[in-house]
TIGUMAR-705404 format. One record per residue (C-alpha): x, y, z; residue number from 1; residue in one letter. Coordinates in steps of 0.1 Angstrom, whole numbers. Layout:
X / Y / Z / NUM / a .
...
end
This chain:
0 / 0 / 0 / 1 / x .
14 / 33 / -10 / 2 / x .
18 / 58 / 22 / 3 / x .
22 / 91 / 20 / 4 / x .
50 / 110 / 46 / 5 / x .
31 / 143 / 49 / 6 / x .
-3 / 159 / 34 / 7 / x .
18 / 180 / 12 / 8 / x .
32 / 147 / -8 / 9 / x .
-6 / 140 / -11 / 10 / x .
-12 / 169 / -27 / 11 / x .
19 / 170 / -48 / 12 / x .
6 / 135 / -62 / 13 / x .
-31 / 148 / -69 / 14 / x .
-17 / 177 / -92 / 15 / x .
15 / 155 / -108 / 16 / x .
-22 / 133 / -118 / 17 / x .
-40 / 164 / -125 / 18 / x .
-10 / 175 / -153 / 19 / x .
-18 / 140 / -172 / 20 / x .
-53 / 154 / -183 / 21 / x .
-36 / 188 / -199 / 22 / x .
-48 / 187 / -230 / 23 / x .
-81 / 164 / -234 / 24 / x .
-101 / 182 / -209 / 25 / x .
-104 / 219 / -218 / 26 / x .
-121 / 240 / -216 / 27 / x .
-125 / 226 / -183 / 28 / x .
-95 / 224 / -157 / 29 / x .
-70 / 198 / -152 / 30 / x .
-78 / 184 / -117 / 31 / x .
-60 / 158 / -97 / 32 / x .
-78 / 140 / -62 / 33 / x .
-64 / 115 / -38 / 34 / x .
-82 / 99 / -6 / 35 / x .
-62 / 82 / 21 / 36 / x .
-70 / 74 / 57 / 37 / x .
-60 / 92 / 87 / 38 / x .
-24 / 74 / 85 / 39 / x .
-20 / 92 / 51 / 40 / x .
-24 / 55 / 31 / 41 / x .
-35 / 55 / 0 / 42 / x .
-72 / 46 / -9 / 43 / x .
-83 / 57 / -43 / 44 / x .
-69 / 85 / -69 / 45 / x .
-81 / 100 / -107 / 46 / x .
-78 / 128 / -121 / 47 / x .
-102 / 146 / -151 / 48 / x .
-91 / 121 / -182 / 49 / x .
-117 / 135 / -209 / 50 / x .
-136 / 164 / -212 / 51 / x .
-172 / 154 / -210 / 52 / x .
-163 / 126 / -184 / 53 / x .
-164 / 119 / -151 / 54 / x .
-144 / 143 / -126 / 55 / x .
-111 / 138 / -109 / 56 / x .
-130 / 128 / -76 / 57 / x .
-155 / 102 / -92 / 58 / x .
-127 / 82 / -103 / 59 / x .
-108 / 84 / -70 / 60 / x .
-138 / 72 / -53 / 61 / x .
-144 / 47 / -73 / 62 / x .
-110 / 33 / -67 / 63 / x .
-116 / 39 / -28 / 64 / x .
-152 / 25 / -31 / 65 / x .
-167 / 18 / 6 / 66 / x .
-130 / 27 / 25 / 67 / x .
-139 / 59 / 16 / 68 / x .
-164 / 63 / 45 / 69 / x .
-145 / 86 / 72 / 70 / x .
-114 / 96 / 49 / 71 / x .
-98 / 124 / 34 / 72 / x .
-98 / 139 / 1 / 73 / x .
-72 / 160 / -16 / 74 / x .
-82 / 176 / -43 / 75 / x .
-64 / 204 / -69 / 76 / x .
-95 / 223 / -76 / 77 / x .
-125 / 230 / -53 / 78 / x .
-151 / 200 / -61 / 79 / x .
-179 / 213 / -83 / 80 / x .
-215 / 222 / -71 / 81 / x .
-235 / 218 / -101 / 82 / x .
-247 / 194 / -130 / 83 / x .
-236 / 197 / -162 / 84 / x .
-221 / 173 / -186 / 85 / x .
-216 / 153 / -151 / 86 / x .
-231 / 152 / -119 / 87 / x .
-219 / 177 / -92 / 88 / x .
-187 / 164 / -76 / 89 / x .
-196 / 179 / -40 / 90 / x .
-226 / 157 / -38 / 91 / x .
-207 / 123 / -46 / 92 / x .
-185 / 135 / -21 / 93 / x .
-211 / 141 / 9 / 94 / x .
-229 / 107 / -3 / 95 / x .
-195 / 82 / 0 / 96 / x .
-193 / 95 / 37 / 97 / x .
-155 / 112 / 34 / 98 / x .
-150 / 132 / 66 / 99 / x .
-124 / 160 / 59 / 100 / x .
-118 / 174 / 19 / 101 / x .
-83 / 194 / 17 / 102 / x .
-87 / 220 / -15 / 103 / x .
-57 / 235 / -32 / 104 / x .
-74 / 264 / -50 / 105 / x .
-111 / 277 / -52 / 106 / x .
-127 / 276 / -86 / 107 / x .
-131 / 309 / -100 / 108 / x .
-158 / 299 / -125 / 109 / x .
-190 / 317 / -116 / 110 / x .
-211 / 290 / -112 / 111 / x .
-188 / 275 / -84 / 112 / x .
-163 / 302 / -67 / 113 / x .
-164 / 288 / -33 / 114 / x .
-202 / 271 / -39 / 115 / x .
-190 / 237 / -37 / 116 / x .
-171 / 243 / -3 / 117 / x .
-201 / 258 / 14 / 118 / x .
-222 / 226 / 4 / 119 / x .
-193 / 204 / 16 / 120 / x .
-192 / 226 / 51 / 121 / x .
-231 / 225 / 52 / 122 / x .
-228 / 189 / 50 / 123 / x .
-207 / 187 / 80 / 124 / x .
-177 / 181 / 61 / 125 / x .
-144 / 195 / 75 / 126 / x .
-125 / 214 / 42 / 127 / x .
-94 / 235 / 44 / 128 / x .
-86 / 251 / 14 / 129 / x .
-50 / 268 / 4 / 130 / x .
-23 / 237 / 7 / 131 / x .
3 / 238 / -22 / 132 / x .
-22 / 269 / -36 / 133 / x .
7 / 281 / -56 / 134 / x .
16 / 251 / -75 / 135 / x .
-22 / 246 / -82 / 136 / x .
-31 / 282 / -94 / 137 / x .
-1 / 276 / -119 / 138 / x .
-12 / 243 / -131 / 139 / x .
-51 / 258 / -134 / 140 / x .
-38 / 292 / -152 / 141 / x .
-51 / 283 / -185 / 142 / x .
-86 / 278 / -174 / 143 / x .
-84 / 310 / -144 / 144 / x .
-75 / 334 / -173 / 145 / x .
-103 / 318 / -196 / 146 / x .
-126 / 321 / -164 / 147 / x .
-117 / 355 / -150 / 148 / x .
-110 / 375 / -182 / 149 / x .
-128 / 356 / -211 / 150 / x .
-96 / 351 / -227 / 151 / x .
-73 / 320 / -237 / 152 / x .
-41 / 318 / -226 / 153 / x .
-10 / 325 / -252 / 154 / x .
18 / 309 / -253 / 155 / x .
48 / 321 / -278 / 156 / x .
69 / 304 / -295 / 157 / x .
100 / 305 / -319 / 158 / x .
131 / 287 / -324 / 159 / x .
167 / 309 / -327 / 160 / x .
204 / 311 / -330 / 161 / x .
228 / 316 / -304 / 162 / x .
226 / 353 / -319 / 163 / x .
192 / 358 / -313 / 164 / x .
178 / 354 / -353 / 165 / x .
146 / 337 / -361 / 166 / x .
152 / 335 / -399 / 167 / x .
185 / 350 / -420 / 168 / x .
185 / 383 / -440 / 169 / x .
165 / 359 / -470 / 170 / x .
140 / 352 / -446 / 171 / x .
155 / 317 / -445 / 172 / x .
148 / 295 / -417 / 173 / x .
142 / 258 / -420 / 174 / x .
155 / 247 / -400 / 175 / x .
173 / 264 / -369 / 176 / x .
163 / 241 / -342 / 177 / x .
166 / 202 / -343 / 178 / x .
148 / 169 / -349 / 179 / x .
139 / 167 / -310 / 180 / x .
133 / 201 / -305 / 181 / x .
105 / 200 / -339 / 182 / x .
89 / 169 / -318 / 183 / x .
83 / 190 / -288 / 184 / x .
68 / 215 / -312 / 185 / x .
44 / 189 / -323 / 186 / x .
37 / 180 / -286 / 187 / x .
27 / 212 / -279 / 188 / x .
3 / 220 / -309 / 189 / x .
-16 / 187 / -296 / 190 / x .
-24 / 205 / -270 / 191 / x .
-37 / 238 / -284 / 192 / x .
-71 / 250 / -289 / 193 / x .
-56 / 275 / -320 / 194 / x .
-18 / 279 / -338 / 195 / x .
-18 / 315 / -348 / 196 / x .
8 / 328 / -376 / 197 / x .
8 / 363 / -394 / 198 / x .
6 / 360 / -429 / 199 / x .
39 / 363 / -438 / 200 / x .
52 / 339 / -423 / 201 / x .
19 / 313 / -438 / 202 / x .
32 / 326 / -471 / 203 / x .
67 / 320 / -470 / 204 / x .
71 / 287 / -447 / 205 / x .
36 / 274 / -461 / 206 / x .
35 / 257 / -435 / 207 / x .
5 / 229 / -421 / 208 / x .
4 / 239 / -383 / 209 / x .
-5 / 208 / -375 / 210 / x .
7 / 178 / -344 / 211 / x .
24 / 151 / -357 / 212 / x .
17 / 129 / -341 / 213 / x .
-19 / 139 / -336 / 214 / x .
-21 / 156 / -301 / 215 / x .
-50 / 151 / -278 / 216 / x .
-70 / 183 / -293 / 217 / x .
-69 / 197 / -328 / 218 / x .
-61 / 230 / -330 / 219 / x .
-76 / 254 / -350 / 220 / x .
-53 / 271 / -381 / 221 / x .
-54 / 307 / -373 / 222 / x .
-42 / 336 / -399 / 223 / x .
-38 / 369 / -392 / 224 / x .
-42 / 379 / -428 / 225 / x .
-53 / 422 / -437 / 226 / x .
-46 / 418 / -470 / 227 / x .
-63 / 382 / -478 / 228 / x .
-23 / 376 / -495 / 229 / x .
-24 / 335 / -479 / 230 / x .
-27 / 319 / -516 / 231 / x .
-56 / 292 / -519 / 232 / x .
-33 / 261 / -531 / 233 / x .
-13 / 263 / -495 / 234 / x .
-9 / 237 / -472 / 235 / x .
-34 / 252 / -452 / 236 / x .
-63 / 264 / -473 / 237 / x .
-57 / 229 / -491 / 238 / x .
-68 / 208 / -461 / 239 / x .
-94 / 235 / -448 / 240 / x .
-119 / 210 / -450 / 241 / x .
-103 / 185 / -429 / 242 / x .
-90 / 209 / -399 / 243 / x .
-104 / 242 / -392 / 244 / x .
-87 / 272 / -407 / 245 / x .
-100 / 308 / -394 / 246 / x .
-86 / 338 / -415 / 247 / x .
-84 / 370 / -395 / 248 / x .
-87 / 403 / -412 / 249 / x .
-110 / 433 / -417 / 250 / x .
-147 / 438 / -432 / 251 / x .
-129 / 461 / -460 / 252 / x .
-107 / 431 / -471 / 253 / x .
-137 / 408 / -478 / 254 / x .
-143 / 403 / -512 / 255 / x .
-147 / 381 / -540 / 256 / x .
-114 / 365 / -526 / 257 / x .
-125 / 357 / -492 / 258 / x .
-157 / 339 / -510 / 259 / x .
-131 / 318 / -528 / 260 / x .
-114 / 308 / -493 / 261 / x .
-149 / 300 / -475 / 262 / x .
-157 / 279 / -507 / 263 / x .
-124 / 257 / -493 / 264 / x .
-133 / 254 / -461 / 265 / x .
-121 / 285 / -442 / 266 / x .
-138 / 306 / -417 / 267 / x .
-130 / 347 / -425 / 268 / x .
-136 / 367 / -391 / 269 / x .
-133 / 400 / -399 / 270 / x .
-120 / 428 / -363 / 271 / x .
-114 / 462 / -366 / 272 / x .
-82 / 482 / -363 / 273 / x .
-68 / 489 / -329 / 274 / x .
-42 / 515 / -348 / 275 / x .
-59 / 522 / -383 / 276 / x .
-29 / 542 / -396 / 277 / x .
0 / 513 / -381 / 278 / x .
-27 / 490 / -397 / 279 / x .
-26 / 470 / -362 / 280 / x .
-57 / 445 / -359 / 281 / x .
-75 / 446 / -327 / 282 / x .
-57 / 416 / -308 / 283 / x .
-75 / 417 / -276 / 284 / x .
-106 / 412 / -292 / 285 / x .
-97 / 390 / -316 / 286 / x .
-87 / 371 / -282 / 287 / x .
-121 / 383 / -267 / 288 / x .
-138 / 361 / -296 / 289 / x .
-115 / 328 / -295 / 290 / x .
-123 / 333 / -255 / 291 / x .
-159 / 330 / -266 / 292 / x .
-154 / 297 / -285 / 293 / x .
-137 / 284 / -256 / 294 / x .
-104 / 286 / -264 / 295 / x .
-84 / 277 / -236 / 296 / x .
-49 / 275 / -252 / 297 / x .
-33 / 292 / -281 / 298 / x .
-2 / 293 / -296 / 299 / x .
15 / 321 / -314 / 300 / x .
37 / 306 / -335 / 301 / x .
52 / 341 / -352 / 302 / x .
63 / 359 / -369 / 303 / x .
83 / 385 / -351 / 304 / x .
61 / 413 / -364 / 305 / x .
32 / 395 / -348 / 306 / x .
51 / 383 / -321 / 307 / x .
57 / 417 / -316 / 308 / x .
24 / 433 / -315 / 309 / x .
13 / 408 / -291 / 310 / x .
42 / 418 / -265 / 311 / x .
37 / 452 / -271 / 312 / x .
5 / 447 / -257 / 313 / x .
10 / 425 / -226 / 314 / x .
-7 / 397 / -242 / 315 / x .
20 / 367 / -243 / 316 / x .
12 / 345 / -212 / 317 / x .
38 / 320 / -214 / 318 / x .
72 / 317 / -238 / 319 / x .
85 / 285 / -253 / 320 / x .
117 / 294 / -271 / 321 / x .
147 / 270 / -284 / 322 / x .
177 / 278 / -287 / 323 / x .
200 / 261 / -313 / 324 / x .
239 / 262 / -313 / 325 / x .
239 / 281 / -346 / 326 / x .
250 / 312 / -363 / 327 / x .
234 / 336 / -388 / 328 / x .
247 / 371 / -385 / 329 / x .
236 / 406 / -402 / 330 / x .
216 / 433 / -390 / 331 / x .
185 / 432 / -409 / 332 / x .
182 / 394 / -404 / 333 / x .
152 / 384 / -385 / 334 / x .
147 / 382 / -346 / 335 / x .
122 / 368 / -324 / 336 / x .
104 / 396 / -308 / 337 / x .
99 / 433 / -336 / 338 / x .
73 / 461 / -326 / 339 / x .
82 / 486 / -308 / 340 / x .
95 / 468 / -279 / 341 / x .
106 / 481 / -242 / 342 / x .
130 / 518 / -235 / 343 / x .
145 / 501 / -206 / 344 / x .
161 / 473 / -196 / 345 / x .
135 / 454 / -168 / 346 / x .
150 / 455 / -135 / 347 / x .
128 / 431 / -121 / 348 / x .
118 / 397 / -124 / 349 / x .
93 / 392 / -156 / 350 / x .
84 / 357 / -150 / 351 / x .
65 / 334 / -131 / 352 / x .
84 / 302 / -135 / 353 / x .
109 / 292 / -157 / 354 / x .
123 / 258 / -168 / 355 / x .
149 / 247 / -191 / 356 / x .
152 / 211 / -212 / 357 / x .
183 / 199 / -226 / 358 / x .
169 / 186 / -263 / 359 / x .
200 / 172 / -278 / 360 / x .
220 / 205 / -291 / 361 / x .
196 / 225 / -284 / 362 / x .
179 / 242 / -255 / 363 / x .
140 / 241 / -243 / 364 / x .
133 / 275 / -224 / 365 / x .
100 / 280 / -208 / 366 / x .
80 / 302 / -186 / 367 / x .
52 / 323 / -174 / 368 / x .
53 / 357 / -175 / 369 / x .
40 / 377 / -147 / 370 / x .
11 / 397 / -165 / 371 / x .
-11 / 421 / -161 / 372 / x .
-43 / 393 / -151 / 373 / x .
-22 / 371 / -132 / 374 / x .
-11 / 398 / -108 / 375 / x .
-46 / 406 / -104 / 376 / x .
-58 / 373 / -100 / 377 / x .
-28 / 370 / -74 / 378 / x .
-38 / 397 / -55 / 379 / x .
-78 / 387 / -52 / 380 / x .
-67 / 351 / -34 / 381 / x .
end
C-alpha cells in the first residue's frame, strides 16, 4: 500500500495526476484527487481524463469505493457544485461518507467560486482550502484566465540562433532548431485549442500547423491575414476542410477572394483596427472572440512582427523558445520579438516560473510571464 509522509506529498501526487489530463479536458481544468486514511495511506486516486467525463473525484472514489467512508480527500480544484455534462462532484463526495476534503485552489468559474465548499461545510464536512495553492493556481492558469478575463491563454513560441535570429537576411529559416526540439513542437500544438501565424510567415514557410503525431486536441489554423495575400493552393487552405482554418482580417478586405477561401473550407472573421494608420488589428478582441469559442490554449507561432504586436500589448502569457547552437549574422536578419518593444532594460523579475530542457544541441526555455491578469488574480486570493 502506497503511504504518504506528509499531506503536502498527497497533494503533490493529486496535481503531478492532475497535469496527465492537460490537453483532453479543456475548456475545463485539469484536476487531480487522492483519498487516504487518517495514516495518510493510500485509498483511491483519478484525475479529469476527458472532457465530457467523469471528474477527478468520481474516479478516485471509485477506486476507494466503501474505504472511503470517514477519509480524506485531496483535491487540486475545489469540487464542483452543479450538474452539467456530469453530476456535481460535491454531492458524490457528501454521499460516500469522506470526513475531511483538503482543496488547493477555489474555482473561480461563476457557477462555483467557493459554492462547492459551502455545500461540503453545510454537509458537515471539515475542508481547508490553500495547501500547495501556488503550485495549483499555476497548473489551473489556463482555465483561471479563460474564467476570470474571457480570454485564452497565449503561449509564444519561436526557435533561434545563439545570436538571437529567427530566420536570415533571406527570410531563410528551416531549419534552426533540431529533430527533437521539432517533436516538442508537435507535442505542444496537440495541445492547443488555436496555432496563430501572421501572414507572412503562412506565405513563406507554407506551413501545415498541424501535431504530428496527432495531439489530444486539434487545433484550429489561425491567420492573421489584412490583406487576404495566404494563396488558396497552400498547405493550409488545401486541407481547410479537414482541420479548421479561421482567417483574421477586416470587413474592407472581404471580397470576391474571401468567398473563394470560405468555398475551401475556411472561416473569414473579420475585427477592426486597434491603430488604423500602423494598420494593427485589434488583438484583444480577436482574443475576446476565440475566448468565446472556448479557447483555452493558443499558440503564437510568429512571426516577429506579430510576435511583436502581441508583447507590445502585454498579451504573451507564457514563452516556449529553443535555442540552437547556430550562427546567422547581419543586422537586418530576423529576430524573435519586432514592434516597438521596451525603452529600458526590466529590472525586475518578468516571470513566473521558468524551466529549461536539454533537447539534444539545443535548448528548451519556458515560462510564465508575470502579467497584467495574473497579478490581479494573485492579488484577489
Amino acid at each position: 500500500m502506497t503511504h504518504f509522509s506528509n499531506e503536502q506529498n498527497v497533494m503533490q501526487r493529486a496535481i503531478e495526476l492532475a497535469r496527465q489530463g492537460v490537453g483532453s479536458v479543456e475548456p475545463n481544468p485539469p484536476v487531480g484527487a487522492v483519498i487516504v486514511d487518517d495514516d495518510l495511506n493510500l485509498l483511491g486516486e483519478g484525475w479529469h481524463q476527458q472532457f465530457g467525463g467523469p471528474h477527478a473525484e468520481v474516479h478516485a472514489l471509485e477506486q476507494a469505493g466503501d474505504s472511503a467512508r470517514g477519509a480524506s480527500l485531496f483535491v487540486t480544484l475545489e469540487p464542483c457544485c452543479h450538474a452539467g455534462k456530469t453530476p456535481a462532484c460535491s454531492k458524490a463526495v457528501i454521499a460516500a461518507g469522506l470526513k475531511r476534503v483538503v482543496v488547493a485552489i477555489v474555482d473561480p468559474a461563476g457557477h462555483v467560486n467557493g459554492g462547492g465548499i459551502r455545500e461540503l461545510r453545510d454537509a458537515g464536512i471539515e475542508v481547508e482550502v490553500g495547501l500547495l495553492e501556488e503550485d495549483s493556481t499555476l497548473l489551473a492558469a489556463p482555465f483561471i484566465k479563460l474564467m476570470t478575463t474571457g480570454k485564452p491563454f497565449v503561449h509564444a513560441k519561436w526557435a533561434m540562433t545563439l545570436d538571437g535570429k529567427i530566420a536570415s537576411r533571406s527570410r531563410h529559416s528551416q531549419w534552426i532548431s533540431n529533430e527533437r526540439s521539432r517533436e516538442k513542437v508537435h507535442e505542444l500544438r496537440g495541445q492547443m485549442d488555436g496555432i496563430l501565424v501572421g501572414s507572412m510567415t503562412a506565405k513563406l514557410d507554407d506551413p501545415m500547423l498541424t501535431a504530428r503525431p496527432s495531439g489530444p486536441r486539434i487545433a484550429t489554423r489561425i491567420v492573421l491575414d489584412r490583406d487576404l495575400i495566404l494563396s488558396t493552393s497552400s498547405h493550409l487552405m488545401q486541407t481547410a476542410d479537414d482541420i479548421p482554418v479561421l482567417i483574421v482580417t477586416t470587413q474592407d478586405a472581404i471580397d470576391e477572394r474571401g468567398k473563394l477561401y470560405e468555398a475551401l473550407g475556411a472561416e473569414l472573421l473579420p475585427i477592426p483596427y486597434l491603430d488604423e494608420r500602423l494598420r494593427h488589428l485589434n488583438l484583444d478582441q480577436l482574443l475576446q472572440e476565440l475566448g468565446r469559442r472556448e479557447m483555452t490554449n493558443i499558440l503564437v507561432e510568429g512571426g516577429g512582427s506579430l510576435l511583436g504586436d502581441f508583447f507590445d500589448h502585454g498579451l504573451i502569457d507564457e514563452l516556449h523558445v529553443f535555442l540552437a547552437p547556430k550562427l546567422i549574422g547581419g543586422h537586418v536578419a530576423v529576430t524573435p520579438i519586432g514592434g516597438a518593444g521596451l525603452e529600458q532594460v526590466p529590472n525586475v523579475e518578468q516571470f513566473v516560473t521558468q524551466e529549461t530542457e536539454l533537447l539534444g544541441s539545443d535548448i528548451y526555455w519556458h515560462g510564465m510571464l508575470e502579467t497584467e491578469w495574473w497579478r490581479e488574480h494573485r492579488q484577489q486570493i
